[in-house]
VOPAGU-2260 file (C-alpha; in pm, 1 decimal, decimal comma):
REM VOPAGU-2260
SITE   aa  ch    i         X         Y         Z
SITE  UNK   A    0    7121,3   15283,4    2712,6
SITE  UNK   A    1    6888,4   14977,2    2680,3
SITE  UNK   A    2    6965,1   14691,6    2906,6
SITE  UNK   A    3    7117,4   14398,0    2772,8
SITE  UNK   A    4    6828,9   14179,2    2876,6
SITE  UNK   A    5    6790,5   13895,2    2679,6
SITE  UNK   A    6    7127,0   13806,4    2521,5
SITE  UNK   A    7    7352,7   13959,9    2802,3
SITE  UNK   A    8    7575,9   14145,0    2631,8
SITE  UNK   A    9    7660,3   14502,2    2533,3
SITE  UNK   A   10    7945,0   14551,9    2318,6
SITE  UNK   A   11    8069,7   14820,8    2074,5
SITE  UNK   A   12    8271,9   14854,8    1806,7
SITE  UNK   A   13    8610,0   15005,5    1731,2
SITE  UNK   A   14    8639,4   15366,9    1696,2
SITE  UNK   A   15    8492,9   15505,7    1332,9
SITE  UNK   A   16    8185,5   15284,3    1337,5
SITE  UNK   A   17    7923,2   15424,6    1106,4
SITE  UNK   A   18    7561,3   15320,3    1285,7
SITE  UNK   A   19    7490,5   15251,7    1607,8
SITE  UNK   A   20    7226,7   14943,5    1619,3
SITE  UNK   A   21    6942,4   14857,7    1862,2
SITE  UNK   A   22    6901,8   14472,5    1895,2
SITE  UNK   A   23    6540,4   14346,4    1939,8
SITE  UNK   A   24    6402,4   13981,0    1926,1
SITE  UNK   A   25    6013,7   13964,1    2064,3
SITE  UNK   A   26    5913,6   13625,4    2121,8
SITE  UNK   A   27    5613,0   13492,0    2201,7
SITE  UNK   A   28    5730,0   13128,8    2275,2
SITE  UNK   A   29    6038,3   13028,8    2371,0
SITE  UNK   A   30    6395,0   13143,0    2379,0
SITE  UNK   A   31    6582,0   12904,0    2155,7
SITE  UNK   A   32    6930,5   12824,0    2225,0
SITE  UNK   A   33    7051,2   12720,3    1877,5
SITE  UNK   A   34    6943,0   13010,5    1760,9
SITE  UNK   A   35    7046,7   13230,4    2043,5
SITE  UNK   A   36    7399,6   13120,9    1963,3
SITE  UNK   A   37    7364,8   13196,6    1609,1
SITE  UNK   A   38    7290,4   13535,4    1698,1
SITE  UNK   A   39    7529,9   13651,7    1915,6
SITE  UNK   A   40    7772,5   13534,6    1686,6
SITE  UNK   A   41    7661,9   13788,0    1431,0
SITE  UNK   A   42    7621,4   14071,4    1697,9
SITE  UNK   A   43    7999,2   13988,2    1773,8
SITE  UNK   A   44    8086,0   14010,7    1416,4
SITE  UNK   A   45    7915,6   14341,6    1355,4
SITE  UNK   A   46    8070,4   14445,9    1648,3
SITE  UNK   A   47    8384,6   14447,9    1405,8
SITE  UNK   A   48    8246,2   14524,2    1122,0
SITE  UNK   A   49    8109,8   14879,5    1174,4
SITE  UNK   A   50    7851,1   14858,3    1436,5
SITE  UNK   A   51    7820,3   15021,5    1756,3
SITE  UNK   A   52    7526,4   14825,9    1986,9
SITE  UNK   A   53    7357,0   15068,3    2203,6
SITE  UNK   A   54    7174,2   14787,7    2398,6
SITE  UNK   A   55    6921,9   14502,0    2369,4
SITE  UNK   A   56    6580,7   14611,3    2408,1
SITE  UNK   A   57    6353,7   14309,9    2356,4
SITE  UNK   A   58    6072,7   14266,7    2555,3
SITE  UNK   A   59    5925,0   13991,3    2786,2
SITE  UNK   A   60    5730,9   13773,8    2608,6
SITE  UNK   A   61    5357,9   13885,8    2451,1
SITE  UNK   A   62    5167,9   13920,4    2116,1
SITE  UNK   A   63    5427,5   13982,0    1840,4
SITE  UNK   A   64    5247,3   14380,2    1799,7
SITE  UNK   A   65    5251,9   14456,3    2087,2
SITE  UNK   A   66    5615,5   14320,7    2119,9
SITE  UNK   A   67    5735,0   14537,0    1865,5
SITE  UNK   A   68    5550,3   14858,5    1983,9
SITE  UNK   A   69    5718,5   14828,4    2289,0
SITE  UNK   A   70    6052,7   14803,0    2155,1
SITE  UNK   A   71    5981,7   15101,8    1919,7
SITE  UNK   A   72    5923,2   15284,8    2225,2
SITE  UNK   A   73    6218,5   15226,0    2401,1
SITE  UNK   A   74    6438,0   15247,5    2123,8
SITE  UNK   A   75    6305,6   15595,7    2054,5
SITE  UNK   A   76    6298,0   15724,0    2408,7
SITE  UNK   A   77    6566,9   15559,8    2528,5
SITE  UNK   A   78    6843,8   15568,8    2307,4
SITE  UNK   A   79    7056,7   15715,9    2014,9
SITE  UNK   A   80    7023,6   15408,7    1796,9
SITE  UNK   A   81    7043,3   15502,3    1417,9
SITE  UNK   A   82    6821,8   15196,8    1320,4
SITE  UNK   A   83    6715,5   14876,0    1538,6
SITE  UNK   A   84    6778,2   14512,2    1401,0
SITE  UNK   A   85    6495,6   14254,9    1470,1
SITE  UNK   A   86    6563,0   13904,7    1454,5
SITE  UNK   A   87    6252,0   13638,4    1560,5
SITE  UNK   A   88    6370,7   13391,3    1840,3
SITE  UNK   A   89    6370,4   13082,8    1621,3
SITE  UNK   A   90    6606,2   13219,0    1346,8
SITE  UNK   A   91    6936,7   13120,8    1249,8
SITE  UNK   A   92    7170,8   13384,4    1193,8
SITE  UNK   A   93    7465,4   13377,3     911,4
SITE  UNK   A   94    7763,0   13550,8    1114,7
SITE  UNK   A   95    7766,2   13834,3     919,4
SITE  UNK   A   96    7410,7   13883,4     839,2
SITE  UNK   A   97    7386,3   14210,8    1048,7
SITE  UNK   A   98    7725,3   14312,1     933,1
SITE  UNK   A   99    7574,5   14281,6     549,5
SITE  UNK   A  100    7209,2   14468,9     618,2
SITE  UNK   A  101    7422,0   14735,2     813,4
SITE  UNK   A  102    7657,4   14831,0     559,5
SITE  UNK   A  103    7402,9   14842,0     301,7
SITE  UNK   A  104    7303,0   15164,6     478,5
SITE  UNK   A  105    6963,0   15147,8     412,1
SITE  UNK   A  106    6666,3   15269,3     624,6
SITE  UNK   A  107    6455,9   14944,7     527,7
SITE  UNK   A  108    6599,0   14560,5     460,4
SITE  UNK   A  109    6600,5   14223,3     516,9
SITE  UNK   A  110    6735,5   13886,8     452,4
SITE  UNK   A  111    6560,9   13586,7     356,8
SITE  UNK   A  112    6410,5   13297,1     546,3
SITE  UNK   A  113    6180,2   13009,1     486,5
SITE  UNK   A  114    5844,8   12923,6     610,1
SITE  UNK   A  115    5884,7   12603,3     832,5
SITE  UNK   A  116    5661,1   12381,2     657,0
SITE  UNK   A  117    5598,6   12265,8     305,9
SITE  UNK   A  118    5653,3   12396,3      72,3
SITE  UNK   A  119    5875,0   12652,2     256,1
SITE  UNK   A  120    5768,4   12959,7      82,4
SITE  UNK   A  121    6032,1   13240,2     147,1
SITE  UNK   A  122    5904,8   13537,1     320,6
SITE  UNK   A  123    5986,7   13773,8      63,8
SITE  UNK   A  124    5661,2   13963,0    -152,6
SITE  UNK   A  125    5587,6   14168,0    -401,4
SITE  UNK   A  126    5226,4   14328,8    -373,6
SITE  UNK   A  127    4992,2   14286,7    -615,0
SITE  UNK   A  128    4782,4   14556,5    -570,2
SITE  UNK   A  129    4549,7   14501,1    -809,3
SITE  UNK   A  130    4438,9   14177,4    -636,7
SITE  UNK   A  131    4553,4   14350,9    -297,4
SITE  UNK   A  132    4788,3   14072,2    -195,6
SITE  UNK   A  133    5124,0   13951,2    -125,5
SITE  UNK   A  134    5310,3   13725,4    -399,8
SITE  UNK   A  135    5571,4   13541,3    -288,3
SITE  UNK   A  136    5918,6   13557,6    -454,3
SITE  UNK   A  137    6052,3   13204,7    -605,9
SITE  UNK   A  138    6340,6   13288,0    -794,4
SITE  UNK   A  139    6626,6   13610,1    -802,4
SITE  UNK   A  140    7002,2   13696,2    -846,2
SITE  UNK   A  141    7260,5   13542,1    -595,8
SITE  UNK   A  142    7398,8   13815,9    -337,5
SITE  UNK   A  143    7228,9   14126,7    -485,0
SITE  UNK   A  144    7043,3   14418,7    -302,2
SITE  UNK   A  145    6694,1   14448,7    -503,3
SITE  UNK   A  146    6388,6   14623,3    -421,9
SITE  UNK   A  147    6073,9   14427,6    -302,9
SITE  UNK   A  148    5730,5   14546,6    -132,4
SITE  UNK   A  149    5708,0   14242,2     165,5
SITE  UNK   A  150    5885,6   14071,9     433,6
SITE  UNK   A  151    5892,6   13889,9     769,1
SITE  UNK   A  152    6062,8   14042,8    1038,6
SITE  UNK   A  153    6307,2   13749,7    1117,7
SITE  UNK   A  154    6604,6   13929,4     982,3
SITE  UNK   A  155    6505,8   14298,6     896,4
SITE  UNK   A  156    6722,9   14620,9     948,3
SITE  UNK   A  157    6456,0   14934,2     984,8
SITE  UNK   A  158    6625,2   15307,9    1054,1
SITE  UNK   A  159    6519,6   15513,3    1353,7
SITE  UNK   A  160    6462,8   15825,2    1099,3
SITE  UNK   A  161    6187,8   15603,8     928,7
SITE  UNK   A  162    6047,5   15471,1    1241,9
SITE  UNK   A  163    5994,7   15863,2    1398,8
SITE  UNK   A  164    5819,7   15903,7    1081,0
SITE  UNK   A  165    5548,9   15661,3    1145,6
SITE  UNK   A  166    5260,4   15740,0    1354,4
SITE  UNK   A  167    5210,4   15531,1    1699,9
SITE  UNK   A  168    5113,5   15218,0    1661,8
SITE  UNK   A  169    5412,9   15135,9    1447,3
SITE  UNK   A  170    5261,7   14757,6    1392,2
SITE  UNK   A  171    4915,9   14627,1    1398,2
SITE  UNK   A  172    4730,3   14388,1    1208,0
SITE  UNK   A  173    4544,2   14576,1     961,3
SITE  UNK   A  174    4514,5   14359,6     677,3
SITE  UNK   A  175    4776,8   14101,4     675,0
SITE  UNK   A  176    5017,7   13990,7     958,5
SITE  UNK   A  177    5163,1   14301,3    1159,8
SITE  UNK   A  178    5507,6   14292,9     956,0
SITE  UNK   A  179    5331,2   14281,4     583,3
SITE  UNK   A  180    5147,8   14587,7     752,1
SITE  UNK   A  181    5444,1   14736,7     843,1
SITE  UNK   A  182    5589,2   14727,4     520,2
SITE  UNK   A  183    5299,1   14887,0     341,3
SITE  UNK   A  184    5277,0   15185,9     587,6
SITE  UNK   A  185    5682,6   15255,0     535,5
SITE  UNK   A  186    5586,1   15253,5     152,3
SITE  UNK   A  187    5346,6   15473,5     218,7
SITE  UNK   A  188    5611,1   15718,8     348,1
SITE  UNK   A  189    5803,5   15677,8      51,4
SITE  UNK   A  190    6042,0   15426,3     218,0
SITE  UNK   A  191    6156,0   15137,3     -55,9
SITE  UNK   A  192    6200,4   14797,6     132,0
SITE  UNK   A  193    6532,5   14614,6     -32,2
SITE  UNK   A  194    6602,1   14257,9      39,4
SITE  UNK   A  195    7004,8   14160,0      44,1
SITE  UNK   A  196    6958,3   13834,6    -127,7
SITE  UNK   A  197    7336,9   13690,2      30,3
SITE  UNK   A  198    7183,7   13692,0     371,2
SITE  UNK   A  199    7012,0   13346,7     410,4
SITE  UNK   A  200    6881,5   13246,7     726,0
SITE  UNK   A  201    6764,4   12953,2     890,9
SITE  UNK   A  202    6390,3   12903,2    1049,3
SITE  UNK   A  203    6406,3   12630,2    1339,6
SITE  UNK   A  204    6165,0   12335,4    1304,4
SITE  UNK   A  205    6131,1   11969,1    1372,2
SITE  UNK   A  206    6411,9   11739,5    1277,7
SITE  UNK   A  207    6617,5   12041,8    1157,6
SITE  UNK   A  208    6624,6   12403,4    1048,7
SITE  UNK   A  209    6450,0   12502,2     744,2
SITE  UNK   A  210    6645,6   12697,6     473,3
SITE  UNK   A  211    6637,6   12829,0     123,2
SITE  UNK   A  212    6769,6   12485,8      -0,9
SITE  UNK   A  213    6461,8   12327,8     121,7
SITE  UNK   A  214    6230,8   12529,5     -49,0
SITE  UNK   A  215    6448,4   12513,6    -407,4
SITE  UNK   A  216    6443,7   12119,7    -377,9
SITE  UNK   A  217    6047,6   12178,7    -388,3
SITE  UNK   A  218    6022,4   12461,7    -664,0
SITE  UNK   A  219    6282,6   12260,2    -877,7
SITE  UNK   A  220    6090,4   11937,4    -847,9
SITE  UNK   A  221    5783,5   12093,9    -964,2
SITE  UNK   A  222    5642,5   12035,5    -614,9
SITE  UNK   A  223    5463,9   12431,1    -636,7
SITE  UNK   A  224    5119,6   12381,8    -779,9
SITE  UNK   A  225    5046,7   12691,8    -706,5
SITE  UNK   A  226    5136,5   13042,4    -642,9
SITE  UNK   A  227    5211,2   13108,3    -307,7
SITE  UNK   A  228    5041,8   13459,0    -149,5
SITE  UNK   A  229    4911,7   13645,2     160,3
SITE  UNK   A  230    4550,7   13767,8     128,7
SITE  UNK   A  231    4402,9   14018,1     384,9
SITE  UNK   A  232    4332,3   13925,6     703,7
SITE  UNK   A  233    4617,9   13632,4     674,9
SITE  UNK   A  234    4942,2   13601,1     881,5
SITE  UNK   A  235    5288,8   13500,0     747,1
């Protein structure tokens, strides 16, 4: 088992639980408590909701790759998680966001969060590839499960059986930020990334959280004059 290292807690759920979940949140600043809170909350939940934690396994903190390598590793060596659940140190967690991205039983998806400043595009994408770039998403259904080709990695569910596989590094940046890369190389495995549009997350910032309402009071004022996307060599 993984040791419970940065949230300090190991639980499991009732007998019958269907996936047993790694929890990993690399940081490379540091460890917020509002969000913190917001998090264990939701590990508690899934905890009751058919998910059996085999351990926290989030590094010390380093360079958001390397980070993630790391925890790969451990999750792979170490334990017999059926997927891992990442969640960045400065998001805010609904309570049953892992619950949701669990039972979806996918190998591959994500909620949605904001970028923290203007004009808060969310960090969902569909690739162009064509132009070779990331497009982000603006508008789509209320609490559906629907394919798309990007994410962050604030609030993302990946499956062990995907993650063994990938070849070693499992994240680098290549041509975008390491998670964009990430989510090309699982397509090129065949793996579809879905995005649970009910699970809405927060992104800390200065006076408050940023959320989806932020970025629709923008996009409904007309305040996009543009359409927001990643080129290569461009982080999230």
């Amino acid at each position: 088992m993984v040791p419970a290292t940065r949230l300090g807690i190991c639980v499991s759920s009732p007998a019958g639980a269907r996936v047993k979940v790694a929890f990993v949140s690399p940081t490379y600043g540091p460890i917020e408590s509002a969000a913190i809170r917001t998090q264990r909350a939701a590990i508690m939940h899934a905890a009751s909701h058919g998910v059996t934690w085999v351990g926290d396994a989030s590094p010390e903190r380093m360079a958001f790759a390397a980070a993630r390598n790391i925890a790969v590793d451990a999750v792979l060596t170490g334990t017999d998680a059926d997927a891992i659940f990442w969640c960045d140190s400065d998001v805010i967690l609904p309570p049953d966001a892992i619950s949701k991205l669990a039972a979806a039983q996918l190998d591959f998806v994500t909620g949605i969060y904001c970028q923290r400043s203007q004009p808060y595009w969310p960090l969902i994408a569909h690739f162009n590839r064509q132009k070779g770039t990331f497009n982000w998403w603006t508008q789509w259904p209320e609490q559906v499960l629907a394919p798309v080709d990007g994410c962050g990695f604030g609030c993302v569910l990946t499956s062990t059986k995907m993650l063994r596989q990938m070849d070693a590094p499992w994240f680098a940046f290549t041509k975008f930020s390491e998670d964009f890369d990430f989510c090309l190389k699982a397509a090129a495995l065949g793996y579809q990334l879905y995005v649970d549009t009910g699970v809405l997350c927060g992104h800390l910032a200065d006076p408050k959280p940023v959320t989806l309402s932020d970025f629709a009071a923008v996009r409904d004022s007309g305040g996009l004059d543009h359409h927001g996307s990643i080129r290569p060599n461009s982080a999230a």
